[in-house]
N, C-alpha and C positions, 0 to 999 in steps of 0.2 A: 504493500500500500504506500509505502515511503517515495515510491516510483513515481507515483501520480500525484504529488503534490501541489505541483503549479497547476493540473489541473485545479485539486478539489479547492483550493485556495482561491480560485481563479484569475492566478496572473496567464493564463494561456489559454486558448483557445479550444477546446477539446474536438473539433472539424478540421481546423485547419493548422493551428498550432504555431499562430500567430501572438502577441505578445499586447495588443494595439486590441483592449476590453473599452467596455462602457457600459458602468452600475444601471441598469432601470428603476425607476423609480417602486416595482414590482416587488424588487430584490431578483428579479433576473438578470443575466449576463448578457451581453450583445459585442458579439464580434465587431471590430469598425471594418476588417478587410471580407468575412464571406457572409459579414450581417446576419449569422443566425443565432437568433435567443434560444437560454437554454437557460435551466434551473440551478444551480450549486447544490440545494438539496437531491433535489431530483439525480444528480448524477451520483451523489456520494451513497444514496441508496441505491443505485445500478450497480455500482462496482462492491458495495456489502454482498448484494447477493449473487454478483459473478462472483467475489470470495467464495461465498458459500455451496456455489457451485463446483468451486473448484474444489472444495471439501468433499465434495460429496456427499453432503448433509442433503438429505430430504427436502422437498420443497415445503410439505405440510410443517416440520421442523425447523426449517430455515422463515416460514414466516411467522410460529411463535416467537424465534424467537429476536427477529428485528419488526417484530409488533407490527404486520403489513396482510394486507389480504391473502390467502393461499392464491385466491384466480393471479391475482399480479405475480408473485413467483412464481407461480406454472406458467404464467403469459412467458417471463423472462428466461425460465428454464427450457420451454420449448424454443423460443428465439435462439438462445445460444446453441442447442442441440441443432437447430437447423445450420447455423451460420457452420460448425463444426462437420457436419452433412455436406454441405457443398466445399469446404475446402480439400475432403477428404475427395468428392467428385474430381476436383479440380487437379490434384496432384496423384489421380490413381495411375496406375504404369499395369501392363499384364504380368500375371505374378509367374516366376522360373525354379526350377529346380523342385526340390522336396517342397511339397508343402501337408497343412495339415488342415482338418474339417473338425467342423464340433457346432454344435447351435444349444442354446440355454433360452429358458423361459425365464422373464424378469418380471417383477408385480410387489406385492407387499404381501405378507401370508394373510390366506385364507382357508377355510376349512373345503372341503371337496377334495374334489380329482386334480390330481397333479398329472406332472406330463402336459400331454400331448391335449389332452381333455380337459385343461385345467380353466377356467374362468377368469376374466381378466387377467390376463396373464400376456405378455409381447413375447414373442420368440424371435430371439437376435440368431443368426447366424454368422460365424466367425472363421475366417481363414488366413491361418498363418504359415506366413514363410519362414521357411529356415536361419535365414539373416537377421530373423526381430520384427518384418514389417506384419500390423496388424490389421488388414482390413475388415471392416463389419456391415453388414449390411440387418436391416431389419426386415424379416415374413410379413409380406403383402396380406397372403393367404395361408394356408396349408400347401407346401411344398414348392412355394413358388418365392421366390425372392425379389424385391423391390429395393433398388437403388436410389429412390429417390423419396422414399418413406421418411417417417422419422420418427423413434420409439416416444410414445406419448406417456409417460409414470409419471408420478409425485410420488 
């Protein structure tokens, strides 16, 4: 967090990262060079719960406990799931050599049928290469895989 100081501070611009602010009378910020207003609180709670994203703390846990709606951190934990979705599109390569297959169901527990039958429940599939690289994609359907999906949990 020490990283983003001139952000959260707002000597800097968090768009364009220009240095050239102007207070609103709001308490909002406003760029002078790409003119877009933006909140300081509002940001400092974005990057709390990318923190806590990057925790891996639960969304329903993560909004006890920065005191926030669950729907807003599921809104932002699906964002960043997306945005991490496409850059993994953006940088896929065909994978060579040995590799390895395995698919896991994710949810929170529940009483019922596990596996394949199991109730709310997402089924990631996951292939690894030999070298470390981990691609994942997440089950469209039953046996079919979607690359462009994106696993929906809290």
């Amino acid at each position: 967090m020490k990283g983003n100081a001139m952000y959260i501070h707002g000597r800097k611009c968090w768009f364009c990262g220009n240095y050239g602010l102007i207070r609103l009378s709001d308490g909002r910020i406003k760029c002078k060079l790409c003119r877009r207003p933006y909140s300081i609180n509002k940001l400092k709670r974005d990057l709390d719960v990318l923190y806590y994203f990057y925790l891996e703390v639960s969304a329903r846990k993560c909004a006890k406990e920065l005191k926030l709606s669950y729907n807003t951190v599921s809104r932002k934990y699906s964002l960043f799931r997306k945005s991490i979705l496409k850059s993994s599109e953006q940088n896929f390569t065909k994978l060579s050599g040995y590799i390895e297959l395995d698919e896991s169901y994710f949810g929170g527990r529940r009483k019922g049928n596990r596996g394949r039958g199991a109730f709310n429940k997402q089924a990631v599939f996951g292939i690894l290469e030999r070298n470390g690289r981990v691609p994942s994609f997440c089950e469209t359907e039953r046996g079919t895989v979607g690359t462009t999906s994106v696993c929906n949990s809290g």
